[in-house]
VOBA-1610 file (N, C-alpha, C; in pm, whole numbers, padded with zeros to 5 digits, always signed):
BEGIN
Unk-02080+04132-00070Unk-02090+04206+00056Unk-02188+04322+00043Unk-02175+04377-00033Unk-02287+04468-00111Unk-02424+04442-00110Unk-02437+04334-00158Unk-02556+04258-00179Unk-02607+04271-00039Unk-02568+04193+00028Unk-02539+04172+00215Unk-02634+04287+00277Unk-02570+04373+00239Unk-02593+04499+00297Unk-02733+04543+00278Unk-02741+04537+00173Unk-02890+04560+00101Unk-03022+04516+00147Unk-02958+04411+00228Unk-03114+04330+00246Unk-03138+04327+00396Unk-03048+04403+00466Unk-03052+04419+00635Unk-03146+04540+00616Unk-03165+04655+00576Unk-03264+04760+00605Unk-03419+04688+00555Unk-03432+04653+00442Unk-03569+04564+00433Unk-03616+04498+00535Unk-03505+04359+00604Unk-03577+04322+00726Unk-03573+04374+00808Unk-03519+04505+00857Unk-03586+04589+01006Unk-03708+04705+00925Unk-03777+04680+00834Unk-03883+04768+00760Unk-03981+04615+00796Unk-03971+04524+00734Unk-04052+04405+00744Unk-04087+04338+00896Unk-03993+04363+00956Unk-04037+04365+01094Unk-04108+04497+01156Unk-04063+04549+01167Unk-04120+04697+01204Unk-04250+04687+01174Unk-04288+04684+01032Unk-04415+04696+00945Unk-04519+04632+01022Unk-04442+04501+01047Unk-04550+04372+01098Unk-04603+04375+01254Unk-04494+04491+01294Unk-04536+04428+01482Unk-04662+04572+01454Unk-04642+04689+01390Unk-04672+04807+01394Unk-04864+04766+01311Unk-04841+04632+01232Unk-04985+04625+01184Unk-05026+04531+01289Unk-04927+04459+01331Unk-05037+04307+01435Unk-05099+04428+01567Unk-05016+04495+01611Unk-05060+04611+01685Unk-05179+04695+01646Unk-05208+04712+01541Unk-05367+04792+01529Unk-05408+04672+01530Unk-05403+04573+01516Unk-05501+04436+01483Unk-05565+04422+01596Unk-05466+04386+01670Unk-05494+04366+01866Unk-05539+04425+01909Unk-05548+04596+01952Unk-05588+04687+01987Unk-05748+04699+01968Unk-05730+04697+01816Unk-05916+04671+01779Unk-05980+04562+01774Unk-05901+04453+01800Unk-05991+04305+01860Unk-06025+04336+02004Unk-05969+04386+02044Unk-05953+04388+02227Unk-06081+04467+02233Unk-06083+04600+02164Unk-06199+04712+02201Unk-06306+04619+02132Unk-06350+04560+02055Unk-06431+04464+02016Unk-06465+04412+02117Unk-06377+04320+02173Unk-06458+04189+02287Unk-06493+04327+02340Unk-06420+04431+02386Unk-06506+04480+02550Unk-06603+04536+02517Unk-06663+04626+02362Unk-06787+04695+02392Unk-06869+04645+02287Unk-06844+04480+02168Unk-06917+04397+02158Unk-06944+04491+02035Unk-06875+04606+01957Unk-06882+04671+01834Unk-06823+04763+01817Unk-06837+04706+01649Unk-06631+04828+01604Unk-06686+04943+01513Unk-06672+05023+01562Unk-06652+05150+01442Unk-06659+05110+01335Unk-06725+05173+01173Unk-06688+05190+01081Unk-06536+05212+01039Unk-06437+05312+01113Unk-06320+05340+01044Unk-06252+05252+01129Unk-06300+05210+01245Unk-06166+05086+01289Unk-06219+04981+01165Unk-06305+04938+01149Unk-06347+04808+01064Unk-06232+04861+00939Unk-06248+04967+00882Unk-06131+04977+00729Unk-05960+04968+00773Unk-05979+05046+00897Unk-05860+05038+00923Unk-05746+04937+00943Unk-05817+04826+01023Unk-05822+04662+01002Unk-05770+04610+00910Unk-05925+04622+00817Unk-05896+04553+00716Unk-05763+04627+00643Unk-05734+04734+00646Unk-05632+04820+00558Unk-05477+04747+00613Unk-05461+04718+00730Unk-05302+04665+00807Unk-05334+04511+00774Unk-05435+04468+00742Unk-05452+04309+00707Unk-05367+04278+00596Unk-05385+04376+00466Unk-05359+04432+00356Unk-05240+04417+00369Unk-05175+04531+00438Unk-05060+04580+00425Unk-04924+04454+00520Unk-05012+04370+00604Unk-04942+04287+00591Unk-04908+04174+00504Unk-04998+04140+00449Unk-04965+04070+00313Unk-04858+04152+00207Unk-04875+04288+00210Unk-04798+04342+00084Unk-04622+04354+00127Unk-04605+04348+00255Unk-04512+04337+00322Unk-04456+04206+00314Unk-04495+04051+00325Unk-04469+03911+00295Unk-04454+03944+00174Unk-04552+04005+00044Unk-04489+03980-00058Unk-04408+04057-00117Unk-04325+04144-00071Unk-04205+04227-00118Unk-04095+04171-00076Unk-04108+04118+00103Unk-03997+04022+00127Unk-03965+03883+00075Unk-04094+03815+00007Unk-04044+03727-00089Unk-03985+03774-00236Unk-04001+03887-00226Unk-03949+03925-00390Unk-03816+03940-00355Unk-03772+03975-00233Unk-03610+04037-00225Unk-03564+03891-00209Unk-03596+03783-00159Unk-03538+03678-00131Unk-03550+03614-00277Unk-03617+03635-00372Unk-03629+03577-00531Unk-03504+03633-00600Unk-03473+03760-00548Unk-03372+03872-00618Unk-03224+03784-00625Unk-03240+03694-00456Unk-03091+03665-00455Unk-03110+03544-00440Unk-03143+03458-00468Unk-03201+03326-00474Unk-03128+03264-00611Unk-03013+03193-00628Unk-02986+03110-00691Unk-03035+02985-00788Unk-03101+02920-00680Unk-03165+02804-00778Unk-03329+02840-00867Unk-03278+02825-00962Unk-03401+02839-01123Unk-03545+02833-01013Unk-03548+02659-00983Unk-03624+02616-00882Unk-03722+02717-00838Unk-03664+02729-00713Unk-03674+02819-00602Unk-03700+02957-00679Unk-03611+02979-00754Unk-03630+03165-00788Unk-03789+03149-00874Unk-03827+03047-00963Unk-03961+03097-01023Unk-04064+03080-00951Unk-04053+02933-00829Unk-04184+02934-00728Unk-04206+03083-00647Unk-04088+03119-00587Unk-04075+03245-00498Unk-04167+03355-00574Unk-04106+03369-00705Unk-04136+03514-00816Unk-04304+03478-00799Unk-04391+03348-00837Unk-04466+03318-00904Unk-04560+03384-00767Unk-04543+03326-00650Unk-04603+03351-00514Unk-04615+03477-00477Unk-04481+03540-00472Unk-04480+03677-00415Unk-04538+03756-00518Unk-04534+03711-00722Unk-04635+03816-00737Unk-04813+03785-00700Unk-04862+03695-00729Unk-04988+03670-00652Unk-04998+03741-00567Unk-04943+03734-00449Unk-04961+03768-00311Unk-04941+03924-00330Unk-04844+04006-00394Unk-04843+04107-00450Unk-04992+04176-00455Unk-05013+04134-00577Unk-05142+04188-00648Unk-05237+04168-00593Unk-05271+04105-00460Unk-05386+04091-00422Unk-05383+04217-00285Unk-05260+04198-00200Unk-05268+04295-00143Unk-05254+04422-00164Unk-05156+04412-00260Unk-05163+04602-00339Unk-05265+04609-00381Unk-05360+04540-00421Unk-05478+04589-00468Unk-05558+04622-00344Unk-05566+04588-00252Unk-05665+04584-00164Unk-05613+04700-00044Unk-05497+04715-00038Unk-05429+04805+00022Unk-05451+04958-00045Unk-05451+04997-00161Unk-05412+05064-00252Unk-05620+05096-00218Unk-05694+05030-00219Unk-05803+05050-00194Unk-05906+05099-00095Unk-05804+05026-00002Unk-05863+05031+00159Unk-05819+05176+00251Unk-05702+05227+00130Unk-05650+05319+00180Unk-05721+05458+00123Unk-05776+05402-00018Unk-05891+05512-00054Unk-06012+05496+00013Unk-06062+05413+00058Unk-06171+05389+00097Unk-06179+05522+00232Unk-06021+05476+00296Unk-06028+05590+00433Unk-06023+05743+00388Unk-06001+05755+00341Unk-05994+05890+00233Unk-06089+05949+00208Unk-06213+05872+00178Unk-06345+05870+00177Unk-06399+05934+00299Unk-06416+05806+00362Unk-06440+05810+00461Unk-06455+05932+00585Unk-06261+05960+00538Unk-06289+06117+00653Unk-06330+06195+00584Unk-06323+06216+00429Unk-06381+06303+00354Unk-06519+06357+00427Unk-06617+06202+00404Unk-06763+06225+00426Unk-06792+06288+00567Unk-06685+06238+00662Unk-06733+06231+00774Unk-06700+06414+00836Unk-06583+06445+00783Unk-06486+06579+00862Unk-06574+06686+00784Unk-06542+06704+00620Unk-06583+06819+00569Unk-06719+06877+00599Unk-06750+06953+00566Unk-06878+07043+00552Unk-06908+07178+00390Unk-06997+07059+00329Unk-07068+07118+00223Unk-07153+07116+00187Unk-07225+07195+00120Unk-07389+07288+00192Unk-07473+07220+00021Unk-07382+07111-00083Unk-07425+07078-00241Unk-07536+06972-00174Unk-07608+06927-00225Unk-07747+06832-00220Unk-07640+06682-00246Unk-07574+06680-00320Unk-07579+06554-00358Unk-07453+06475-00246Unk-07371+06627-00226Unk-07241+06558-00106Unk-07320+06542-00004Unk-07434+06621+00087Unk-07526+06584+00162Unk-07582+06437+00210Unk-07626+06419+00063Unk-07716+06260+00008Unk-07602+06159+00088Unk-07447+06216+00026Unk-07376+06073+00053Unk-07331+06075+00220Unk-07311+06181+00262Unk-07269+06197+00399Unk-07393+06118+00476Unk-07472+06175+00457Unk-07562+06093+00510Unk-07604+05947+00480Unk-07537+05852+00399Unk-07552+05760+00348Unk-07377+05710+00341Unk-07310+05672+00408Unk-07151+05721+00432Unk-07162+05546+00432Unk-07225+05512+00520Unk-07219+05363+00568Unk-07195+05284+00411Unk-07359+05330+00305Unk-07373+05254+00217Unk-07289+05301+00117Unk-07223+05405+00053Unk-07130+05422+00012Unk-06984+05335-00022Unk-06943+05356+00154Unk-06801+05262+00179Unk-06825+05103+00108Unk-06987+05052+00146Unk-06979+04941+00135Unk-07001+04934-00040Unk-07072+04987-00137Unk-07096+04985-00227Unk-06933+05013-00332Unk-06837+05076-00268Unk-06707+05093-00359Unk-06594+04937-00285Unk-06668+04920-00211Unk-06577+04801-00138Unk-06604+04680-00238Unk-06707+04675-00273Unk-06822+04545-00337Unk-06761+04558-00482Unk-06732+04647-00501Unk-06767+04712-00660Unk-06621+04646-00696Unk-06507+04693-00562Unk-06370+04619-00629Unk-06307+04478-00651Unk-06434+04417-00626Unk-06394+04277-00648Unk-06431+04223-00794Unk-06499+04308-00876Unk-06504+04304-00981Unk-06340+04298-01089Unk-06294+04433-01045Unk-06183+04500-01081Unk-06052+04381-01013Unk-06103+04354-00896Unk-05954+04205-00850Unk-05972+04109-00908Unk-06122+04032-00969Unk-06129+03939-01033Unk-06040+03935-01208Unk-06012+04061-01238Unk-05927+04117-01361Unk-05800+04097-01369Unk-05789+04154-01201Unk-05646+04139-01159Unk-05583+04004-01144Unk-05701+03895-01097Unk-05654+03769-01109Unk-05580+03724-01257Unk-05695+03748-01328Unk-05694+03662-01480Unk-05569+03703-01516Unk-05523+03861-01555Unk-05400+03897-01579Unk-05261+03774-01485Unk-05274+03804-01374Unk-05151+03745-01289Unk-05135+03557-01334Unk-05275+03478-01357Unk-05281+03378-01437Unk-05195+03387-01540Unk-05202+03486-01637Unk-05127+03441-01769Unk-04939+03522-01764Unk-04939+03590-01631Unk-04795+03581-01565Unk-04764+03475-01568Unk-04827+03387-01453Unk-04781+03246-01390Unk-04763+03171-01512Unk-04791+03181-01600Unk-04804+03076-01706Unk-04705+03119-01794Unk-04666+03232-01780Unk-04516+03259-01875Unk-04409+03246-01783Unk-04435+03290-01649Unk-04312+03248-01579Unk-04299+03100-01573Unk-04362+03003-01594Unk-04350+02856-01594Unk-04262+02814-01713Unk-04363+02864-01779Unk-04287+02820-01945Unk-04166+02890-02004Unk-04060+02989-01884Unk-03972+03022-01895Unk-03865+02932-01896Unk-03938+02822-01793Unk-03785+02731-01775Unk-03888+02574-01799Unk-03957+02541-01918Unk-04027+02478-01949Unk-03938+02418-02067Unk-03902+02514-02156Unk-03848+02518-02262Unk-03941+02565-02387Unk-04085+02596-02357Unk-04195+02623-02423Unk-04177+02798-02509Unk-04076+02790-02602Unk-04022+02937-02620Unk-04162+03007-02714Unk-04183+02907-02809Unk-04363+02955-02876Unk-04423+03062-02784Unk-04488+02974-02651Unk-04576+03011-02594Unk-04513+03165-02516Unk-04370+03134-02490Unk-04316+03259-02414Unk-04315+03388-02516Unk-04286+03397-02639Unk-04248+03471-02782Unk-04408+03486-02769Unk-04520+03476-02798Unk-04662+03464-02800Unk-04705+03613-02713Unk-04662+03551-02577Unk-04690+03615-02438Unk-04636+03729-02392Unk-04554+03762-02472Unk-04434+03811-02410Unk-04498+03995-02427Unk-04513+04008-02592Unk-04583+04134-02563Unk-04732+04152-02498Unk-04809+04043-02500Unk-04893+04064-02425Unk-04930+04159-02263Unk-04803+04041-02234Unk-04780+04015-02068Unk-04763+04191-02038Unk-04645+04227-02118Unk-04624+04406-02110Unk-04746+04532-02111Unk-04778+04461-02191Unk-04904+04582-02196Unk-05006+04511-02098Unk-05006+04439-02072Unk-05122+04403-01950Unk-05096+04457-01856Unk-04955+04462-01831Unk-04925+04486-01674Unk-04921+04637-01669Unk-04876+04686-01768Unk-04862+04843-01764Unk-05010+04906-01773Unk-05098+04822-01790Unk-05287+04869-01766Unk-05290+04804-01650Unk-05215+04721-01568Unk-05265+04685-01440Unk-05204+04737-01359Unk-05145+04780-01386Unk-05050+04881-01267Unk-05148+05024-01288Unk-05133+05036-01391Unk-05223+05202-01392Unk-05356+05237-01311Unk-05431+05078-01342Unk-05569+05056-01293Unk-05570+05057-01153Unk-05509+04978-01128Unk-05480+04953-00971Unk-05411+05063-00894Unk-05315+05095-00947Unk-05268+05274-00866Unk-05311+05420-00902Unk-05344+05433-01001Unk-05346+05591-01067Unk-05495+05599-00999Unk-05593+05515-01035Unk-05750+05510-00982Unk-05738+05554-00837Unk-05724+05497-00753Unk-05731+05532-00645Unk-05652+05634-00568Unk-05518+05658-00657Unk-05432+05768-00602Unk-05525+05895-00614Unk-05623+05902-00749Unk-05647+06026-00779Unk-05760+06065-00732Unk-05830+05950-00674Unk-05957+05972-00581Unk-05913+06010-00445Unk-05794+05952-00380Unk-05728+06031-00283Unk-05697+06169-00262Unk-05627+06177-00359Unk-05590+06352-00361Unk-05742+06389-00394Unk-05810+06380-00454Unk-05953+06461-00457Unk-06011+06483-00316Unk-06009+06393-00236Unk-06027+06408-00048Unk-05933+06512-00001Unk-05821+06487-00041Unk-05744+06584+00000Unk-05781+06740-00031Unk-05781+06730-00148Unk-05806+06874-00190Unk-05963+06946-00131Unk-06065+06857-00131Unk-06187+06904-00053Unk-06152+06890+00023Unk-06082+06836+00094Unk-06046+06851+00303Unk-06021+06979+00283Unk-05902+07056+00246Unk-05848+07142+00240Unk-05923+07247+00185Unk-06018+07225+00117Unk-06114+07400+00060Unk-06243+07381+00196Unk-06247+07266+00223Unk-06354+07267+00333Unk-06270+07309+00477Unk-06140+07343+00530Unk-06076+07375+00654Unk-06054+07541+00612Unk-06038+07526+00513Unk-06049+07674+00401Unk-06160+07809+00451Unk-06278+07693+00385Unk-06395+07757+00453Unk-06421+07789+00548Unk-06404+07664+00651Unk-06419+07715+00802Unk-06339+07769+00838Unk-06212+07821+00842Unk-06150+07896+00880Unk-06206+08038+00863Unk-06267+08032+00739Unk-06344+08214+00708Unk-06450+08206+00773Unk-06498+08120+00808Unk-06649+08151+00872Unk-06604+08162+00984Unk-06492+08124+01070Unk-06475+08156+01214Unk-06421+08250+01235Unk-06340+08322+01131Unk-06295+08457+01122Unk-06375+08592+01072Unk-06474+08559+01048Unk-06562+08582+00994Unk-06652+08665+01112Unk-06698+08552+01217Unk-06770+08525+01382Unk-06664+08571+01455Unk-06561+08616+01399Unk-06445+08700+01538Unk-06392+08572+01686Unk-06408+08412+01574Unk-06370+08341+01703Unk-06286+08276+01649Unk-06208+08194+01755Unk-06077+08147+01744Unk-06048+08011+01646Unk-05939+07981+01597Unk-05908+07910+01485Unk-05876+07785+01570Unk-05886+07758+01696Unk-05858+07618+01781Unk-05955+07593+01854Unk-06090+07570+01750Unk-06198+07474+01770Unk-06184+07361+01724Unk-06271+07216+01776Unk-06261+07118+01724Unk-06282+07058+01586Unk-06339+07132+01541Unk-06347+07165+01376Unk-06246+07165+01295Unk-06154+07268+01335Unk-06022+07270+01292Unk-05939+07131+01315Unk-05935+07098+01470Unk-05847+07081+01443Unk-05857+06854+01385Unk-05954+06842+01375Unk-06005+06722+01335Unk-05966+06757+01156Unk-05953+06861+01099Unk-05945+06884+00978Unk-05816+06873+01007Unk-05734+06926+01055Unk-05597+06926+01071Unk-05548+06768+01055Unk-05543+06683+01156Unk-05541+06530+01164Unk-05581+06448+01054Unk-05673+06520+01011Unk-05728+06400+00900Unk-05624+06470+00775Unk-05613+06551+00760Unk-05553+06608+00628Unk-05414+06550+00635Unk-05344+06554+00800Unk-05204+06513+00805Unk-05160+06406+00767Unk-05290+06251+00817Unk-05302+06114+00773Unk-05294+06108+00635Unk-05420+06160+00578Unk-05428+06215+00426Unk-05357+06214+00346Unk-05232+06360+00375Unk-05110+06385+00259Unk-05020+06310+00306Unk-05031+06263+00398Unk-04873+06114+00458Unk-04896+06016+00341Unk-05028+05949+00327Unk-05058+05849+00284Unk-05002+05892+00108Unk-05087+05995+00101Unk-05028+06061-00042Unk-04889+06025-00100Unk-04790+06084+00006Unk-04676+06082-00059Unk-04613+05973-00012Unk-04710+05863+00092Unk-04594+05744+00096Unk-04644+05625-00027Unk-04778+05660-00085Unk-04829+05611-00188Unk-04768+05648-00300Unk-04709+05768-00329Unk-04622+05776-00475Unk-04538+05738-00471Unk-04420+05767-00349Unk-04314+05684-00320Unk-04290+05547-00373Unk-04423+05487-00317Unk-04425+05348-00371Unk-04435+05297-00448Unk-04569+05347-00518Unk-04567+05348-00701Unk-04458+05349-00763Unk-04398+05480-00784Unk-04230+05528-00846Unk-04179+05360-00856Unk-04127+05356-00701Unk-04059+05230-00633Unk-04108+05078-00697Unk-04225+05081-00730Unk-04276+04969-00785Unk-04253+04961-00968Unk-04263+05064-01006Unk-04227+05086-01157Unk-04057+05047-01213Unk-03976+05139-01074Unk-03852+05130-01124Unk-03824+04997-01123Unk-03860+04934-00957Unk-03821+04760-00944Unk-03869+04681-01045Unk-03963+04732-01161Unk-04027+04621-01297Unk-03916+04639-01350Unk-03848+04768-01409Unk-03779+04837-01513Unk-03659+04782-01483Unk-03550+04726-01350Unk-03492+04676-01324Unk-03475+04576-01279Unk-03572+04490-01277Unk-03553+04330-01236Unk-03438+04299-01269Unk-03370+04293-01361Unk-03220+04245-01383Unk-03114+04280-01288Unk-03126+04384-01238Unk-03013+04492-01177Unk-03036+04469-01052Unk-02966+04364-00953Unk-02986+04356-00859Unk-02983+04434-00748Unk-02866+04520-00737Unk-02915+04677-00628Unk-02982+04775-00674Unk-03040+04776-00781Unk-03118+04907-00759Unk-03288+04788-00767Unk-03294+04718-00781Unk-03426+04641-00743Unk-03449+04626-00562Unk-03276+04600-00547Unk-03302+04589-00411Unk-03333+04751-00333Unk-03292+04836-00378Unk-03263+04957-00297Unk-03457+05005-00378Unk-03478+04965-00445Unk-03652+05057-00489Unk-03729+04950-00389Unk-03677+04787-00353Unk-03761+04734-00254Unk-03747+04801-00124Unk-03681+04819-00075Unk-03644+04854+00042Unk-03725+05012+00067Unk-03717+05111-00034Unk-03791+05223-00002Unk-03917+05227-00074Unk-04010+05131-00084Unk-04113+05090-00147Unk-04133+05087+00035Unk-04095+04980+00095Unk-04149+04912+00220Unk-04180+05014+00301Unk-04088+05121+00270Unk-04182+05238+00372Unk-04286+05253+00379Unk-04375+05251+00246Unk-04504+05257+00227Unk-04606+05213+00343Unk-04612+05063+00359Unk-04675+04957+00432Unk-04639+05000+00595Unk-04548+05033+00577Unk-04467+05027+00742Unk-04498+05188+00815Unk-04471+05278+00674Unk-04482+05427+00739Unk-04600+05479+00800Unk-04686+05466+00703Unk-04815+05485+00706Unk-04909+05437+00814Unk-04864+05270+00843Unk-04959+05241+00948Unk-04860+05259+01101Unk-04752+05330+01116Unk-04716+05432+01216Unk-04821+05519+01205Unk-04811+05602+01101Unk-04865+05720+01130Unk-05015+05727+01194Unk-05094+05613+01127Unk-05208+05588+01169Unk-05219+05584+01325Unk-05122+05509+01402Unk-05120+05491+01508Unk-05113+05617+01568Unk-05010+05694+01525Unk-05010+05797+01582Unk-05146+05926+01600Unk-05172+05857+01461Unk-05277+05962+01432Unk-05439+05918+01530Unk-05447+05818+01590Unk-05554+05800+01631Unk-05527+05777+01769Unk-05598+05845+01872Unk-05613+05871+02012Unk-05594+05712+02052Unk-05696+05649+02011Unk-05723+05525+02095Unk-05555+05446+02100Unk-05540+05439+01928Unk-05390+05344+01890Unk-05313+05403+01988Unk-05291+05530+02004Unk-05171+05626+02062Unk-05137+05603+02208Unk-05282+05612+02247Unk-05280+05592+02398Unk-05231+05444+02414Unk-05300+05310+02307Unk-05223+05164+02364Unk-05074+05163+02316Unk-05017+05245+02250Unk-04853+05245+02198Unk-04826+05292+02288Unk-04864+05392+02348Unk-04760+05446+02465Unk-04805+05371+02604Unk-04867+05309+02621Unk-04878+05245+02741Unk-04816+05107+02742Unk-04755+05014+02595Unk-04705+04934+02560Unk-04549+04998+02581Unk-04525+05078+02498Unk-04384+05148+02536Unk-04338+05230+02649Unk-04407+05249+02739Unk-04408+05248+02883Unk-04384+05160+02985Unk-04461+05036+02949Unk-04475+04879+03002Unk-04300+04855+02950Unk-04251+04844+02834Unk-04147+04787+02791Unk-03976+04875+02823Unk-04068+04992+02838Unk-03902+05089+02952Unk-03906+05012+03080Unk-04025+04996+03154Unk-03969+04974+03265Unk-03949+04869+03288Unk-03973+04738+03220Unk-03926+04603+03199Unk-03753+04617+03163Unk-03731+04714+03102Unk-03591+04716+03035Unk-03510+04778+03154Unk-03604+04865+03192Unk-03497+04922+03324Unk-03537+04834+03437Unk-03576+04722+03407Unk-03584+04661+03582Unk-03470+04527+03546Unk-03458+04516+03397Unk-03359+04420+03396Unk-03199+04430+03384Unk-03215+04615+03360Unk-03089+04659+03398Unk-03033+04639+03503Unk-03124+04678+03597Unk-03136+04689+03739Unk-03090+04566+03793Unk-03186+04486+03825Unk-03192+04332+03831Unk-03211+04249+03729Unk-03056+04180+03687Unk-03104+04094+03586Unk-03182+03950+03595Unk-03209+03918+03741Unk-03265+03795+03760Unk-03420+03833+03800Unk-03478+03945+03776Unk-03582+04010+03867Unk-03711+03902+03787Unk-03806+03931+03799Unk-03916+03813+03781Unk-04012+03991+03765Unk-04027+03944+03599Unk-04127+04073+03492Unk-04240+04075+03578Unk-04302+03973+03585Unk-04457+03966+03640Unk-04490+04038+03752Unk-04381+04027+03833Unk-04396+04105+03970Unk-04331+04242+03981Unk-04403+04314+04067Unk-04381+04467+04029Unk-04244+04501+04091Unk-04205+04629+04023Unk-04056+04655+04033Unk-04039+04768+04175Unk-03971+04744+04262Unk-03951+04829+04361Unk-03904+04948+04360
//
């Protein structure tokens, strides 16, 4: 019953997660067809909930591996959901620095030659660290290969090859976890921290000019910093969450309870995004507007016909 319990908050995180990413998806296909071209940060942003829906499928196949009975079934599930894992945490974990970047180049203001060079070169940048990580996923593959190949030969009977692998497999993963999260966490907080000496600055220079601290300057520094340290701490959250769930694979509620607040990650974040961006904000609330008064017209009238307007 316990167990039970455990796995009802995951699927309202896994749902949530999913309508909350197909929703930026839509939103920025739609502004696509109508003005025939997407932004730079809608294009990451995209791609970033593309991500994060995959990392979402593969956490909910890990919880269903957790309680999964048959040998069968439990090593195909494990074998899939980590693949699927590692490709989207990697790319998630990336896409999310990439935006980091991004407002970095775009919000701050610094007067060095070489931050100059890149601001002004922002486009080729994004694309040059985007390019660069498929190097670093092609790594990530080979590693998850010689997973799959010990999780096979777990129930193979192949104990050689498992005894062989076994310390390998450990220290691989504990350099692939590092590679894949610590790298990009710490290029994050570095955005962060120049957001913040650059809102720093301008704040003295406008105090400075005897004018007010609610210019658009500010407050675009404000927004981006808020997205920023969200992402921050729903990114360690997750990490933590991802370490403990290795350290306890055996222990079925506390694997289940580090999945479950891992999923915030995927799910929180691309709320916040929504929130955080005018365009998303304005189609969420005109969606959740549309869906009160559908709800109150079927209070009203339960035979009423949606399509036609409510009196």
């Amino acid at each position: 019953m316990r167990l039970n319990l455990s796995i009802i908050t995951p699927h309202w995180e896994f749902l949530l997660g999913n309508c909350a990413n197909i929703f930026i998806i839509i939103v920025n296909a739609i502004d696509y067809v109508k003005r025939r071209k997407i932004s730079s940060a809608d294009r990451i942003i995209t791609a970033l909930v593309i991500s994060r829906i995959g990392l979402l499928w593969a956490m909910s196949m890990s919880l269903h591996s957790a309680v999964c009975t048959a040998n069968t079934c439990h090593v195909q599930i494990r074998v899939l959901s980590h693949v699927t894992w590692t490709v989207s945490n990697h790319f998630s974990n990336w896409f999310g620095t990439i935006l980091s970047m991004f407002y970095l180049l775009k919000i701050a203001n610094f007067y060095n030659p070489l931050f100059l060079h890149l601001k002004r070169k922002t486009e080729n940048v994004i694309l040059v660290i985007f390019w660069g990580n498929f190097l670093l996923f092609v790594w990530c593959l080979g590693v998850v290969n010689i997973n799959k190949i010990a999780l096979v030969s777990n129930y193979e009977g192949n104990a050689t090859l498992k005894n062989n692998l076994k310390d390998f497999i450990g220290l691989a993963n504990i350099h692939l976890f590092g590679l894949i999260n610590t790298i990009p966490f710490c290029i994050s907080l570095t955005c962060v921290l120049l957001l913040i000496y650059s809102l720093g600055k301008h704040l003295r220079i406008m105090k400075f000019h005897g004018k007010g601290c609610q210019d658009p300057s500010t407050t675009v520094h404000i927004k981006a910093l808020q997205t920023l340290v969200s992402f921050l701490l729903l990114y360690a959250t997750y990490s933590l969450c991802v370490i403990i769930s290795s350290w306890s694979s055996l222990n079925a509620p506390v694997f289940l309870l580090s999945i479950t607040i891992g999923a915030v990650y995927p799910t929180g974040h691309s709320i916040i995004l929504i929130w955080g961006n005018q365009k998303l904000k304005q189609a969420s609330l005109s969606v959740l507007w549309w869906l009160k008064s559908c709800f109150g017209c079927l209070c009203r009238f339960p035979h009423c016909d949606l399509n036609a307007p409510c009196s």
